[in-house]
Rosetta silent file (secondary structure, phi, psi, omega in degrees, C-alpha in Angstrom):
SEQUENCE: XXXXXXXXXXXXXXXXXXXXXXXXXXXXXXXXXXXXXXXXXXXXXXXXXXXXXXXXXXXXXXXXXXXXXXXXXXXXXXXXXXXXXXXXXXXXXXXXXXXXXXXXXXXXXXXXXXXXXXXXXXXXXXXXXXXXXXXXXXXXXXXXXXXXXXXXXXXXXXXXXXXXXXXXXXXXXXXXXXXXXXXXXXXXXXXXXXXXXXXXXXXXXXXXXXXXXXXXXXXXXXXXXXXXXXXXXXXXXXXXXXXXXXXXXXXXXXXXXXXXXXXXXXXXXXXXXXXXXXXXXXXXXXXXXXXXXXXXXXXXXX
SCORE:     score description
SCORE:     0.000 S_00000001
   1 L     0.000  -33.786 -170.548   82.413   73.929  110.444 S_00000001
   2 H   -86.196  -65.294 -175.830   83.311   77.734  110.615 S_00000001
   3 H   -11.694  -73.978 -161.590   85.419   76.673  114.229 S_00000001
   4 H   -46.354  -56.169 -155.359   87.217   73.976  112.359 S_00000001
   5 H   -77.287  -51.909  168.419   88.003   76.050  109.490 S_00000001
   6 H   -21.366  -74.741  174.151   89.174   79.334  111.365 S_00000001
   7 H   -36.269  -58.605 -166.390   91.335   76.542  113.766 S_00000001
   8 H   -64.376  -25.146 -169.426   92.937   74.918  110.478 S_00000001
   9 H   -75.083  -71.036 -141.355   93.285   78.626  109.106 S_00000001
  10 H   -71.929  -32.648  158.231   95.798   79.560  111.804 S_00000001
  11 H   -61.437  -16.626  171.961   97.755   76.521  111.971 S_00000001
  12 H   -99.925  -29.673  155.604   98.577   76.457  108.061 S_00000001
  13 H   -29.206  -67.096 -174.092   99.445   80.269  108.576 S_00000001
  14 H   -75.032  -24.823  159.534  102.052   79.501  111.365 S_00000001
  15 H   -53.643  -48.369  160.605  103.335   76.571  109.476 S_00000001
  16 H   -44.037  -64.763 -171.066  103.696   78.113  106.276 S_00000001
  17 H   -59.300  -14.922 -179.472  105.219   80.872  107.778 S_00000001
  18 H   -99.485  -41.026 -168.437  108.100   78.785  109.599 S_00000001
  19 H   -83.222    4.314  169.480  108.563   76.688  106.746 S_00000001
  20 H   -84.575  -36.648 -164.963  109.389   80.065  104.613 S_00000001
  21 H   -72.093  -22.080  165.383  111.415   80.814  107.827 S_00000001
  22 H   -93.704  -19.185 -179.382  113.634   77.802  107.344 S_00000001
  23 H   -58.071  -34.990 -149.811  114.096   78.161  103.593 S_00000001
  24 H   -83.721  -21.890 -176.678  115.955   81.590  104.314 S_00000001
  25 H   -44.939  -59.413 -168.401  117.707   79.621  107.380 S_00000001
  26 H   -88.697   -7.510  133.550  119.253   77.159  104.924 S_00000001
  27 H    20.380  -99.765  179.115  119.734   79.807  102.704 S_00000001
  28 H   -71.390  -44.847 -168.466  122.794   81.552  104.680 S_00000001
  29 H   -62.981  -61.336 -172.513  123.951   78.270  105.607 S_00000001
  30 H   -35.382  -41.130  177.432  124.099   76.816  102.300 S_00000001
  31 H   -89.178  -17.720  146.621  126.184   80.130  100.994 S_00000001
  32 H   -33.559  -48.129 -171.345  128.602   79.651  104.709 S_00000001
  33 H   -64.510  -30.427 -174.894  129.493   76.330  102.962 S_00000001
  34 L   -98.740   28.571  144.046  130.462   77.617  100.028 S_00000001
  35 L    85.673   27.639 -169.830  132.372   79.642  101.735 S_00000001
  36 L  -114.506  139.924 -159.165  130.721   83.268  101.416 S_00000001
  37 L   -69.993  176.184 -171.026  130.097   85.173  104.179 S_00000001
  38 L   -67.166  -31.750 -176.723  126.512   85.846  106.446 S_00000001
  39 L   -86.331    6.910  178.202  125.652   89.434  104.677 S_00000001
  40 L   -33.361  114.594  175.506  125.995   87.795  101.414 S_00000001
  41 L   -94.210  152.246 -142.670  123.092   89.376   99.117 S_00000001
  42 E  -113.853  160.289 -176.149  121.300   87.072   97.292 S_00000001
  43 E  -108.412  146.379 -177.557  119.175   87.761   94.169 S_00000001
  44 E  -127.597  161.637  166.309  115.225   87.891   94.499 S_00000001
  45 E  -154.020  167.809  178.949  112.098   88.829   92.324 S_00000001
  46 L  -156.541  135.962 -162.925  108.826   89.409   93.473 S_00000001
  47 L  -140.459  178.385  163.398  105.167   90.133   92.129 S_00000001
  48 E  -121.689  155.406  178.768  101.748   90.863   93.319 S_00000001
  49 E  -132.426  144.564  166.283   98.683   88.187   91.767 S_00000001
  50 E   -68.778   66.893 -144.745   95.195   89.803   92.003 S_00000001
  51 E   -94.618  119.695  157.432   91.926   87.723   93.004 S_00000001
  52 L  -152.017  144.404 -166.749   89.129   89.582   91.297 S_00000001
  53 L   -88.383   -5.254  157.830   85.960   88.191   89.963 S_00000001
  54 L   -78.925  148.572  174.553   85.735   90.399   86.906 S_00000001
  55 L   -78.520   83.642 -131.369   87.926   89.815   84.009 S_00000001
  56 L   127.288  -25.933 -156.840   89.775   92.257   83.436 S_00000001
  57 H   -76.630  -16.032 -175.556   89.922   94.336   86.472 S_00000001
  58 H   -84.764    9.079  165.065   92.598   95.457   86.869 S_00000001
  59 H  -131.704   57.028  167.380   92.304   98.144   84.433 S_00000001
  60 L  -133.412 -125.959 -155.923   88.822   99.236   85.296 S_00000001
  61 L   -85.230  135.808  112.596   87.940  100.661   88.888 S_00000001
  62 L    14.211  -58.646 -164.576   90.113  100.421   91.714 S_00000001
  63 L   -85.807   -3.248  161.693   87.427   99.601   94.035 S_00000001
  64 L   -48.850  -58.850  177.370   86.888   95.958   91.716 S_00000001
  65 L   -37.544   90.496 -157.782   89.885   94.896   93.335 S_00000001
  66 L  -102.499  -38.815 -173.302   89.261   92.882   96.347 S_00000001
  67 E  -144.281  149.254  162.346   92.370   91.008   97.530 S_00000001
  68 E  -113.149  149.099  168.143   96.063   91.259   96.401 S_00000001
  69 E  -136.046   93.967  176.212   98.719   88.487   97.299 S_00000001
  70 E   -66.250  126.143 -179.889  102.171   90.162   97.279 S_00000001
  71 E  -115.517  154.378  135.282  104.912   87.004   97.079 S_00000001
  72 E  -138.049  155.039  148.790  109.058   86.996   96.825 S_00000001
  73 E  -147.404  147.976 -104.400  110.953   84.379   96.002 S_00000001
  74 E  -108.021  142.546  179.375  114.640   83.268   95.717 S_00000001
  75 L  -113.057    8.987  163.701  116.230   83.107   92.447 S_00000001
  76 L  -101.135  155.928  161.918  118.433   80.099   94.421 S_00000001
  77 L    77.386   29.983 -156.047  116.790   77.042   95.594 S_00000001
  78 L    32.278   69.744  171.908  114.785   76.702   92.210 S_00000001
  79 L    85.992  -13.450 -148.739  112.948   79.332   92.936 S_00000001
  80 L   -80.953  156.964  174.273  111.332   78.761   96.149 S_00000001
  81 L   -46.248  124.225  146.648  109.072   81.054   98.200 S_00000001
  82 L  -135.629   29.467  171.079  110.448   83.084  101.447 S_00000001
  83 E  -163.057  141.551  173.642  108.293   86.118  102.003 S_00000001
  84 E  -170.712  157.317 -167.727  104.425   86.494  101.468 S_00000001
  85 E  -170.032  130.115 -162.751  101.651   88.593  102.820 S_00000001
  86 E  -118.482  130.595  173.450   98.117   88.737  102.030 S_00000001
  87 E  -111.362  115.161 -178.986   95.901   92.036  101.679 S_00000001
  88 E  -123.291  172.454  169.658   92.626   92.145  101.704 S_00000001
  89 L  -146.152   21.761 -174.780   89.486   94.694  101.799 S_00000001
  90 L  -104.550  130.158 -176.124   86.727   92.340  101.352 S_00000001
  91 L  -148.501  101.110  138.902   84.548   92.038  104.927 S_00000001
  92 L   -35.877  -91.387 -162.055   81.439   89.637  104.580 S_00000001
  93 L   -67.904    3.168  172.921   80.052   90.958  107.846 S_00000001
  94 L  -106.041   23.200 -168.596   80.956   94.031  107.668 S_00000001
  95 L   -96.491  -58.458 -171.261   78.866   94.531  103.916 S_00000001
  96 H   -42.843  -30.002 -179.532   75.836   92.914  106.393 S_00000001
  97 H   -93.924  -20.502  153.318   76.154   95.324  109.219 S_00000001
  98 H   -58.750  -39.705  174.820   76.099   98.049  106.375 S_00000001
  99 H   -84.364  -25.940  176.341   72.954   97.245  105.305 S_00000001
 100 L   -56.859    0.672 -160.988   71.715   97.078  108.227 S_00000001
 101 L    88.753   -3.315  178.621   72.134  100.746  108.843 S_00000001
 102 L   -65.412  143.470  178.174   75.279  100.283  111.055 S_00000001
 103 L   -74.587   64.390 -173.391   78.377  102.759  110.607 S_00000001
 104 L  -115.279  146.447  167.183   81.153  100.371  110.368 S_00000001
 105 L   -89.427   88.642  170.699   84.563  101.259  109.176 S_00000001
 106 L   -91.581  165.992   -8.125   87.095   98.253  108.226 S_00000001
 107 L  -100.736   20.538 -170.578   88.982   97.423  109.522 S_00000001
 108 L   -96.537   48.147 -177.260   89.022   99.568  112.232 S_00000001
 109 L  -108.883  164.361  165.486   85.468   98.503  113.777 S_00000001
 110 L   -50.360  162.212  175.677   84.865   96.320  116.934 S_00000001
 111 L    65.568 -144.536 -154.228   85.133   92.379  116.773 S_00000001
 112 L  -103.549  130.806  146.530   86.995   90.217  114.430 S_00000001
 113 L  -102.288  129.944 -173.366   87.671   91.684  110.438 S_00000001
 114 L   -71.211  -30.969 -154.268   88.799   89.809  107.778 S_00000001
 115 L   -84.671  129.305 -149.226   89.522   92.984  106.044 S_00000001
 116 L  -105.183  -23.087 -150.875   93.928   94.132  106.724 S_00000001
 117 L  -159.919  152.207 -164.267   93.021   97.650  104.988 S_00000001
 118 L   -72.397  161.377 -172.295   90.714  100.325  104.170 S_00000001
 119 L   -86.404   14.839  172.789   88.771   99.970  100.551 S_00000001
 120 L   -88.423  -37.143  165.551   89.730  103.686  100.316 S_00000001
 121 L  -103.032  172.022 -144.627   93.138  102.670   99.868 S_00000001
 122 L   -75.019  167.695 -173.361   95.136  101.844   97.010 S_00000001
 123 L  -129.679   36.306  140.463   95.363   97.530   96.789 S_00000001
 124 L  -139.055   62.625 -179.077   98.207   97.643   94.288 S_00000001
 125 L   -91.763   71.174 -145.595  100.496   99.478   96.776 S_00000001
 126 L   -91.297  -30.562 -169.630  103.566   96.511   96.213 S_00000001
 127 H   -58.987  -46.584  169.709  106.078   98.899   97.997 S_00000001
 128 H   -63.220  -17.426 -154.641  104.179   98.370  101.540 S_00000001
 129 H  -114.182  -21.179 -175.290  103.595   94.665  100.524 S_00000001
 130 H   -92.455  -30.990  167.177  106.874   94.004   99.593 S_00000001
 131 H   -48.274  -26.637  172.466  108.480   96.085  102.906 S_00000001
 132 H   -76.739  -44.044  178.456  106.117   93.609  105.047 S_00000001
 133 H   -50.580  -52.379  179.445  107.898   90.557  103.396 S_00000001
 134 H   -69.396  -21.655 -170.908  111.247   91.697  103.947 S_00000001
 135 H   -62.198  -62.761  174.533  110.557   93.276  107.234 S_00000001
 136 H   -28.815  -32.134 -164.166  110.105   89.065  108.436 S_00000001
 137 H   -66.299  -60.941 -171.600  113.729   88.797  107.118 S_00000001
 138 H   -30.094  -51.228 -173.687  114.738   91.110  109.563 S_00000001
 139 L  -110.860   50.230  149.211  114.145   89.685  112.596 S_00000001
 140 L   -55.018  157.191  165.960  115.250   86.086  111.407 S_00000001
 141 L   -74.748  -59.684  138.657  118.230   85.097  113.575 S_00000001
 142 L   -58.914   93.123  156.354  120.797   84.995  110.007 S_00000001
 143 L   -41.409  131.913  173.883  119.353   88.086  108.357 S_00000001
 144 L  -106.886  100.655  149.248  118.799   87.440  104.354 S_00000001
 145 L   -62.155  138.738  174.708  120.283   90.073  102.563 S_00000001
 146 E   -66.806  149.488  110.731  118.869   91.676   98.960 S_00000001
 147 E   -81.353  -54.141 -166.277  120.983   92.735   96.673 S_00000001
 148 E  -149.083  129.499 -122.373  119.185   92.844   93.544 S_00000001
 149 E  -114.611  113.487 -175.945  115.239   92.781   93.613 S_00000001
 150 E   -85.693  144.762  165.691  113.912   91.506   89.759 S_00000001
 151 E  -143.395 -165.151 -175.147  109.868   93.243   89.284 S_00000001
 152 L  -106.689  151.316 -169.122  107.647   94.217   86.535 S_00000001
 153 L   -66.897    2.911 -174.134  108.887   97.579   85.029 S_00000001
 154 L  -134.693   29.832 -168.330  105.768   99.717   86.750 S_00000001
 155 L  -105.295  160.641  176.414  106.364   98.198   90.320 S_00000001
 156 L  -140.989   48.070  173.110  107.785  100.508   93.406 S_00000001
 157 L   -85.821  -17.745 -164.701  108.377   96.753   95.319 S_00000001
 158 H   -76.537  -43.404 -173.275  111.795   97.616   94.859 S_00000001
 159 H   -95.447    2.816  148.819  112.026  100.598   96.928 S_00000001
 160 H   -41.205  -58.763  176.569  109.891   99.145   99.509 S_00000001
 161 H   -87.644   -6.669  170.454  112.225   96.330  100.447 S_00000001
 162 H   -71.103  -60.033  166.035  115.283   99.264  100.441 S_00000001
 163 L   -71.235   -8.611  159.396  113.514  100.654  103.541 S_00000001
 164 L   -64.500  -28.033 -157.653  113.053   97.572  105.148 S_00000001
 165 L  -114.974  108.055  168.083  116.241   96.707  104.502 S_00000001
 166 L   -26.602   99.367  178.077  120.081   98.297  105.840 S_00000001
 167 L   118.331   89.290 -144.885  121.339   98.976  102.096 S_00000001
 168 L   -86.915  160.097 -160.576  120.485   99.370   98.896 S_00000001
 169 L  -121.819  138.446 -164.239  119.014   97.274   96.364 S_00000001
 170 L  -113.286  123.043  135.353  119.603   97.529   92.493 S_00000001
 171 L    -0.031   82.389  162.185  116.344   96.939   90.169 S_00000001
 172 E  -121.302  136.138  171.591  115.905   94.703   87.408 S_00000001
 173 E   -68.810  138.441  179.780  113.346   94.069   85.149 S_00000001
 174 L   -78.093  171.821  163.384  111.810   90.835   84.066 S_00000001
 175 H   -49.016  -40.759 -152.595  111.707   89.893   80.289 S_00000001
 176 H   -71.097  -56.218  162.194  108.331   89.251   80.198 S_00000001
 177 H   -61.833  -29.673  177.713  107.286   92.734   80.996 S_00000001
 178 H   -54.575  -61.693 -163.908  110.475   94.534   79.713 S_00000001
 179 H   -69.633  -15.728  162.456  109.759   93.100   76.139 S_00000001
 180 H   -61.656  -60.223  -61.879  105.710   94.270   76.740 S_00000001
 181 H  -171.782  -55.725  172.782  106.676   97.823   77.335 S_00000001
 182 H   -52.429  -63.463 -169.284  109.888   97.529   74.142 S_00000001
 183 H   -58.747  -42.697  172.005  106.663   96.179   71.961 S_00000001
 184 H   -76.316   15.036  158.992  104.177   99.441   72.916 S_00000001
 185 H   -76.266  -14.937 -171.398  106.847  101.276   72.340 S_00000001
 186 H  -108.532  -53.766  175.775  107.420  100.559   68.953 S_00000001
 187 L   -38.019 -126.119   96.216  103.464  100.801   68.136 S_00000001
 188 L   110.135  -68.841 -159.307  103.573  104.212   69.544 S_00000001
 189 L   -55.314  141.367 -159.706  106.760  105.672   67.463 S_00000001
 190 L  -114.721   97.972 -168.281  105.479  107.836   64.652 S_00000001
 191 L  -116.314  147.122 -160.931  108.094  106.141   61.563 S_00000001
 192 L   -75.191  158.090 -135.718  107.243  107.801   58.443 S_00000001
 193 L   -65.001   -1.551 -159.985  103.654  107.400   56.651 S_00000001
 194 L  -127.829    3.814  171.290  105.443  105.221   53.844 S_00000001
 195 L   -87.742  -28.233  148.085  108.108  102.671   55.599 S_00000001
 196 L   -64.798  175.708  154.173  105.453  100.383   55.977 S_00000001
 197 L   -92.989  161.828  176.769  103.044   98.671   53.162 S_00000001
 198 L   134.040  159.950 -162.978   99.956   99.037   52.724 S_00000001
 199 L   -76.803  -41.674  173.096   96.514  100.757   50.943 S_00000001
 200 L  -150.739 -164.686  179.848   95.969  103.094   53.378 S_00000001
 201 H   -55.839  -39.708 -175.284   96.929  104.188   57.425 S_00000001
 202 H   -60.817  -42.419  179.736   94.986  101.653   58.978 S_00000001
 203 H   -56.164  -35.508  159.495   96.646   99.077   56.800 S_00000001
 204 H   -83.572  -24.773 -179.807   99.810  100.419   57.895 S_00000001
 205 H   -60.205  -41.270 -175.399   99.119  100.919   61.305 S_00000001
 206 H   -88.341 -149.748 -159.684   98.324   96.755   61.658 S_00000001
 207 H    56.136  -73.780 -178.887  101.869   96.442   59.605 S_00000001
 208 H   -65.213  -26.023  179.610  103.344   98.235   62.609 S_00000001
 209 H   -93.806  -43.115  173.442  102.246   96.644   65.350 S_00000001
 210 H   -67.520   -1.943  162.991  103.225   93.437   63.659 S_00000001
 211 H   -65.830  -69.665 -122.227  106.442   94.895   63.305 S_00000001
 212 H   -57.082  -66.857 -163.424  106.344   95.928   66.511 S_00000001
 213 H   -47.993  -39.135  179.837  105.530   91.680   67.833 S_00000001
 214 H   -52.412  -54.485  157.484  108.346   90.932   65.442 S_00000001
 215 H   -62.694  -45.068 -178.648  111.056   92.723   66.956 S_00000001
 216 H   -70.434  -17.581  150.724  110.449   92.097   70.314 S_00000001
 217 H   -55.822  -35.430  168.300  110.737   88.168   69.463 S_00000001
 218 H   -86.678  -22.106 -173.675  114.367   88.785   67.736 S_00000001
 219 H   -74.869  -51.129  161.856  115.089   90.831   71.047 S_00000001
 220 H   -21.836  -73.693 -139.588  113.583   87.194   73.063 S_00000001
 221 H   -77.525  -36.044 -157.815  115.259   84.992   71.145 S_00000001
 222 H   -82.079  -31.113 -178.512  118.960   87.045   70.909 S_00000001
 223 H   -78.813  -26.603  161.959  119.126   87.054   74.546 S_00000001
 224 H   -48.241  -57.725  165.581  117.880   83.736   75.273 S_00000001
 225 H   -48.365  -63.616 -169.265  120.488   82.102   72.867 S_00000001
 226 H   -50.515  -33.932 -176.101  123.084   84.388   74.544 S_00000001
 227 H   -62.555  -51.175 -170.976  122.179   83.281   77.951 S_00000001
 228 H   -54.817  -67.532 -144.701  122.423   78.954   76.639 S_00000001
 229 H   -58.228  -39.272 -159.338  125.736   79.696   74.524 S_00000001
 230 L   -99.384   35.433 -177.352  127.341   81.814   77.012 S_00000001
 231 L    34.833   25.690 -171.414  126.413   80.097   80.191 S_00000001
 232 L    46.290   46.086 -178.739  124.754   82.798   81.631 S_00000001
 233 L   -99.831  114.300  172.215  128.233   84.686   82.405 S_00000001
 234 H   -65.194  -22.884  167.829  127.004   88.177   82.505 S_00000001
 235 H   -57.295  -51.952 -152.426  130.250   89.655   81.591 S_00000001
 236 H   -97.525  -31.643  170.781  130.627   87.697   78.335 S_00000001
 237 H   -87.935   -8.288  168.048  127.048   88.482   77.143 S_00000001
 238 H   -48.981  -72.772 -170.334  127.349   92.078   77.915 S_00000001
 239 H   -76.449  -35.744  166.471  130.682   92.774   75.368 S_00000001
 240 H   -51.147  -33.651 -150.808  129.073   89.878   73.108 S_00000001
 241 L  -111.475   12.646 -160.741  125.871   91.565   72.706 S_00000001
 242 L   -79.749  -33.219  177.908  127.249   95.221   72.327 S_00000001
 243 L   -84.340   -5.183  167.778  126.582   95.640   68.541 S_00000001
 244 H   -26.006  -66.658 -133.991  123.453   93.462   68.652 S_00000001
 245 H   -77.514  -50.517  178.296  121.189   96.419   68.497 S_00000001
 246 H   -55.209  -70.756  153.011  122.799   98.040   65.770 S_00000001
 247 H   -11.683  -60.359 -176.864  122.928   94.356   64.077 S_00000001
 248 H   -69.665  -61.396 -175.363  118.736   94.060   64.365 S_00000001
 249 H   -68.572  -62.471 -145.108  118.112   97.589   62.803 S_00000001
 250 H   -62.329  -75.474 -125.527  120.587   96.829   59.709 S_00000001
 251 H   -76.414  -54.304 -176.460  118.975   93.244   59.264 S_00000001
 252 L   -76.652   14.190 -173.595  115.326   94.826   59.241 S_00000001
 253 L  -124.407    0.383  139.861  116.221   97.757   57.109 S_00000001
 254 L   123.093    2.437 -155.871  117.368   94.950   54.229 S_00000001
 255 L  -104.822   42.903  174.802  121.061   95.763   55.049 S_00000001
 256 L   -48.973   61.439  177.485  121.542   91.958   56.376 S_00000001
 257 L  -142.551 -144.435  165.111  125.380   91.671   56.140 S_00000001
 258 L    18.380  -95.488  173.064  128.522   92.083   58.222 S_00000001
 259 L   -14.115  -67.723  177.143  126.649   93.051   61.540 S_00000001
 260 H   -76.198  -30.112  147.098  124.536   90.070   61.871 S_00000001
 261 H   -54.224   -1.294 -171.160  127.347   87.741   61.286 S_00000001
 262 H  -128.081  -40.882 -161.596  129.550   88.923   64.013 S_00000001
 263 H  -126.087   31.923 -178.622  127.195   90.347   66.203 S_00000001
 264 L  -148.874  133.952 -174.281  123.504   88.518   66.120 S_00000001
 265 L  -104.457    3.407 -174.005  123.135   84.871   67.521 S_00000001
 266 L  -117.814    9.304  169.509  119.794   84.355   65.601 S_00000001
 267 L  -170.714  138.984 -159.277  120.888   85.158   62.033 S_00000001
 268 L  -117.678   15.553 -165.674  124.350   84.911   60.233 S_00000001
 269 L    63.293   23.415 -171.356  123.311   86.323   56.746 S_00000001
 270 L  -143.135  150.872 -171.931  123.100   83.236   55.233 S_00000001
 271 L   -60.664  -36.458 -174.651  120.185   81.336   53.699 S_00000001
 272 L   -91.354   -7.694  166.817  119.660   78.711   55.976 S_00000001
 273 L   -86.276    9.387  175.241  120.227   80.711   59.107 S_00000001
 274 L   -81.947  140.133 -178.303  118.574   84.040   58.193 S_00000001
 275 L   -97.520  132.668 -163.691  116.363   85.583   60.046 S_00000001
 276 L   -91.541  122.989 -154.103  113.025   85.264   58.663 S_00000001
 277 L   -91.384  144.205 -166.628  110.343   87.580   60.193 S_00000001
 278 L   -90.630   -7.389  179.643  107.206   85.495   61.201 S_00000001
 279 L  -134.424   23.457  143.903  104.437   88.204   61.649 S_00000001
 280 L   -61.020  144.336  165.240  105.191   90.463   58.688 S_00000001
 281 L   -69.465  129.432  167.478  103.183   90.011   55.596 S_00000001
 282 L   -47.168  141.038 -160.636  105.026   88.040   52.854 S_00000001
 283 L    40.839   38.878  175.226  107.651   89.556   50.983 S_00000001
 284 L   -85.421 -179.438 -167.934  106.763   92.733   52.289 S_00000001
 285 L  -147.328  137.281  175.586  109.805   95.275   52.348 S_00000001
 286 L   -98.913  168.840 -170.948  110.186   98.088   54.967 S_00000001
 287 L  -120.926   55.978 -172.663  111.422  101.212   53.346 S_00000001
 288 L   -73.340  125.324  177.552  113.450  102.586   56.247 S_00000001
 289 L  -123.432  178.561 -172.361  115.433  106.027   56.000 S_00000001
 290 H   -46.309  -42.256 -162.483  118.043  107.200   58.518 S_00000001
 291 H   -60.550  -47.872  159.430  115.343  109.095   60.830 S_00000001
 292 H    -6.470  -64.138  177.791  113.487  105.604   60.797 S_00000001
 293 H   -67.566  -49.857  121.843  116.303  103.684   62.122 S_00000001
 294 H     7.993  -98.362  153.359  117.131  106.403   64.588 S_00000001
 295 H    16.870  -84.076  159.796  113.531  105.609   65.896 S_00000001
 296 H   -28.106  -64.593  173.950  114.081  102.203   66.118 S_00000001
 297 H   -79.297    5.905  165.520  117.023  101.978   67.979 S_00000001
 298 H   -88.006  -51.547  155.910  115.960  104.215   70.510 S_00000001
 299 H   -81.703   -3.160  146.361  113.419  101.900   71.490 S_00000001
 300 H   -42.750  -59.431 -159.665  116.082   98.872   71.321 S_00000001
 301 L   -89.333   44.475  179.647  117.620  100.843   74.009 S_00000001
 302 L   -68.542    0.000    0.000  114.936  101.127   76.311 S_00000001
């Protein structure tokens, strides 16, 4: 049974791996036809996913961490997969041969290791795992150029795939993570002891963080709506959205006029289109002075 499966293991490797190797093929051709040349660069994202059997782990030990699986994929072609590479530090036989009193090192011991890297080193190293993916591009016969590499804001996959790759590649952040990192940012901001409600700090403190969830939902929501209305023309939501920010602090500081009618796609100042915030207590009021707002909009502008 362990034959078969080892044999079946190598053959869905090299299969896989050709059938990533054709995506990027049709790729280039697909942007020849439309009439853009072979170095076109193409937009990408990439992540790492984590197999660990604790819940939790990844912000407990290091050495929890048993396997990582570094992906990219194409932000053409709905998405599909072209680069992947699997890291591991987990060795069955070589935990057995440990107890036994045997010295062994993975993976650099005798015989066969499952294990690509030492448990000494770090397993959420995404710059090497994304630099292996791209490295495959390279010696495709049509090279697939990057331009611009989407991650999680606390990733270095970006500058990984720059040295694999002739050229550099510009950074962008996903949403999902952007708007985590805008919401602890807003806990975190020390807005004076009496612009929230509440009986005492803690009761203001849970106030604040449910500010905090609030705003980062009107931040969701105005750029989602910009992307549907505007067709995703990056140009037109850029100069559309430039007073947003400004917009968002007036409307949550009670000053709900002008601003959000010209420049907010989620509230127009008007009753049935106002925006109502959903994880504030009712009819609470924030009491916002100038430093306050200040505050605020510095973490808009993250």
């Amino acid at each position: 049974m362990q034959n078969s499966a080892n044999y079946v293991e190598s053959k869905t490797v090299y299969i896989n791996r050709q059938d990533m190797k054709e995506r990027r093929s049709n790729l280039v051709r697909l942007n020849k036809l439309k009439g853009f040349t072979s170095d076109l660069k193409i937009s990408a994202e990439g992540d790492c996913r984590y197999n660990n059997r604790l819940f939790g782990g990844n912000s407990s030990t290091p050495l929890q961490l048993k396997r990582s699986t570094p992906l990219l994929r194409t932000k053409h072609l709905k998405r599909k997969l072209l680069g992947y590479t699997l890291q591991t530090n987990f060795a069955k036989k070589a935990e057995i041969l440990r107890s036994k009193g045997e010295k062994i090192t993975c993976p650099d011991h005798g015989g066969k290791c499952t294990a690509n890297f030492k448990t000494t080193d770090s397993i959420g190293n995404e710059g090497l795992y994304a630099e292996k993916c791209v490295n495959e591009f390279q010696v495709d016969e049509d090279k697939l150029n990057i331009g611009y590499f989407t991650t999680d804001g606390d990733s270095h996959a970006t500058d990984g795939a720059t040295r694999a790759q002739t050229g550099s590649i510009e950074n962008l952040r996903d949403t999902r993570h952007f708007s985590k990192s805008q919401q602890k940012a807003i806990e975190k901001v020390s807005f004076r002891l009496t612009m929230f409600p509440g009986k005492n700090k803690s009761d203001r403190q849970k106030v604040q963080r449910r500010f905090a969830i609030d705003i980062k939902q009107r931040c969701h929501l105005e750029l989602d709506i910009a992307h549907r209305q505007l067709a995703g023309d990056i140009t037109k939501i850029v100069r559309k959205m430039t007073y947003t920010i400004d917009s968002i602090v007036a409307c949550v500081s009670g000053n709900c006029s002008t601003l959000c009618q010209r420049h907010s796609f989620v509230c127009s100042d008007r009753r049935i289109k106002a925006w109502k915030p959903a994880y504030l207590p009712a009819d609470s009021v924030l009491k916002m002075k100038e430093g306050d707002k200040e505050l605020l909009r510095k973490c808009l502008e993250l």
